[in-house]
N, C-alpha and C positions, 0 to 999 in steps of 0.2 A: 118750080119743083117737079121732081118726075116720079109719081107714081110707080112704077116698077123700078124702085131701087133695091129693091132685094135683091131681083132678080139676077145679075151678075156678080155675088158673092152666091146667094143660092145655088148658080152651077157651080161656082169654085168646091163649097162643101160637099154639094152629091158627088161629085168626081173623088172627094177625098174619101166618104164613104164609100162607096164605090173599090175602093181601092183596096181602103182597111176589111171592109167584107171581103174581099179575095185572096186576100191575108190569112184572114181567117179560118173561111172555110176551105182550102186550100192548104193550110196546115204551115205558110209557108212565113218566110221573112224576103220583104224587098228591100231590106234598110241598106244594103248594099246597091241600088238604088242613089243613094242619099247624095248628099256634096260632102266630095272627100278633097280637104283643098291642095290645091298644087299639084293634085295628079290630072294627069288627062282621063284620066277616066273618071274621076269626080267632076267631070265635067256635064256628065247626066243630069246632076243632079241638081244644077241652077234649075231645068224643068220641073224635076221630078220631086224634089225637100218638101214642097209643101203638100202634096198630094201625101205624104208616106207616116207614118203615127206611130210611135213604138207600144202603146196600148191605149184602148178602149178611156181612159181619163183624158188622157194625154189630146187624143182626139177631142175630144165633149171640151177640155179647156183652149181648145183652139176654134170649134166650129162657132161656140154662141159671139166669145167677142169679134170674129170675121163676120160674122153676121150683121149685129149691131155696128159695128163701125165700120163695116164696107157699104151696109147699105145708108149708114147715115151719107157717107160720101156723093152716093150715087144719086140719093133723094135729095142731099140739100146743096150739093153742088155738080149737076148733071152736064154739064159741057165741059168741064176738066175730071171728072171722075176718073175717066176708061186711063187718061194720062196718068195720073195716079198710082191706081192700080196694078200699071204694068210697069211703072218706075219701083212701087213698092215691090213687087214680086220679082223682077229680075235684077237690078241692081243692089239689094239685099243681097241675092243670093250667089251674084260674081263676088261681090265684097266680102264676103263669104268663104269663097272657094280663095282669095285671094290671103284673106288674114285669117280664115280660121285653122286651131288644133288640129292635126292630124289625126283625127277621127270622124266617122261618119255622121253629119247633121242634115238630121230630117226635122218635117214638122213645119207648121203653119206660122209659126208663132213669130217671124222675124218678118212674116206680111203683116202678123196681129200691131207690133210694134213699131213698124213705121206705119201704119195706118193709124193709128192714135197718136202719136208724132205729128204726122200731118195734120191732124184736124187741133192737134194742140196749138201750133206755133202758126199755121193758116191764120187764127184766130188774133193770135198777138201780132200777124205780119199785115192782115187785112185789115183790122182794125174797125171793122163794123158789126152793127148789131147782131146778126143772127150767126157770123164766126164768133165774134165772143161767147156768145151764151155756148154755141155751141163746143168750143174748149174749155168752158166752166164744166159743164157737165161732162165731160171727158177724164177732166183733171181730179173733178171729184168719185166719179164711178173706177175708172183704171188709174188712178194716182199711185195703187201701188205696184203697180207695174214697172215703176223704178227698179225694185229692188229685185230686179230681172237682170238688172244691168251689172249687175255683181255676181262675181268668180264663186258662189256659192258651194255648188254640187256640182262636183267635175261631169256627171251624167248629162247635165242641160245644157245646152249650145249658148250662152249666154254672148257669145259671138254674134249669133241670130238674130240674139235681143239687139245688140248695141247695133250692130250695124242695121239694123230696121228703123229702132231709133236715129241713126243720123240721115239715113235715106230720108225719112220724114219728116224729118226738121229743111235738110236740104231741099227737099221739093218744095214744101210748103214755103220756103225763103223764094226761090226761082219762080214758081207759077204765081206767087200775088203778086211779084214784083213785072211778070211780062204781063198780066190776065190786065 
C-alpha cells in the first residue's frame, strides 16, 4: 500500500482550482477551452475538460469524488495506478471529442466516472478480497452515479459520464486480465 496516494489526484485538483481561481478572478470564461468534438480545435480540450468547471458546485462535485477515488486507486493499487489514471483521463476525453454533442464539455466528471468504473468491475474482474470490498463500498457510496449516464439535462455532458464509464470498465477488464 503506498501512503501518498492522494498525492496525485491532490495535484490534479490544485491545478483545477488553480484554474477555476483565474476564472474567477480574471472575470473570465475558458470553457472554450473545453472538447468541442470533431473540430480540430476541440482538440485542446482532451488536455484541458478536466482542469475547466463551469461553476464553483460544479467544481466541489468533481474535486471530493477525484479525490476519494483517485487516491483510493493510487493507495490500494499503487503499481497500476499512474496507468489508470492516464487511461481514465485521456481516452475518456478522445472518446469524447470523438462521439460527443457539438457543444463545449468541460469538467472532471468523465475522470470521476471511469475512475469508479474501474475500481467497480476491477473488483468483479480480479476477484479478490480487498478489490471486492473495495467495489462494494464504491457501488454503495456512488451507486447513483448511474443516473449520470442518462440524457437528462441537455446542460451536462452525460457523454463524459458514459464514456468514462466504459473507459473504466474497459481498463479494469485489460489490466486484471495482463496484471
Amino acid at each position: 500500500m503506498n501512503k501518498s496516494g492522494i498525492v496525485p489526484p491532490l495535484r490534479l485538483c490544485f491545478f483545477m482550482w488553480l484554474v477555476y481561481s483565474i476564472e474567477f478572478y480574471l472575470k473570465t470564461d475558458l470553457g472554450y477551452l473545453g472538447i468541442y468534438p470533431r473540430d480540430i480545435t476541440g482538440l485542446v480540450g482532451i488536455f484541458m475538460a478536466p482542469l475547466l468547471h463551469g461553476n464553483f458546485n460544479h467544481l466541489v462535485s468533481n474535486t471530493i469524488p477525484l479525490l476519494v477515488l483517485g487516491g483510493s486507486i493510487f493507495f490500494f493499487f499503487p503499481l497500476i495506478a499512474t496507468r489508470v489514471f492516464l487511461y481514465a483521463y485521456f481516452f475518456t476525453n478522445i472518446l469524447v471529442w470523438v462521439f460527443g454533442r457539438p457543444f463545449y464539455h468541460i469538467g472532471a466528471s468523465g475522470l470521476v466516472y471511469a475512475l469508479a468504473s474501474f475500481l467497480v468491475f476491477y473488483g468483479l474482474f480480479k476477484r479478490n478480497f480487498t478489490s471486492v470490498i473495495i467495489s462494494l463500498v464504491v457501488i454503495f457510496f456512488y451507486g447513483g452515479m448511474a443516473y449520470g449516464l442518462l440524457a437528462l439535462d441537455d446542460r451536462i455532458s452525460w457523454e463524459s459520464h458514459l464514456m468514462g464509464a466504459i473507459v473504466g470498465a474497459v481498463s479494469a477488464f485489460t489490466i486484471s486480465k495482463n496484471k
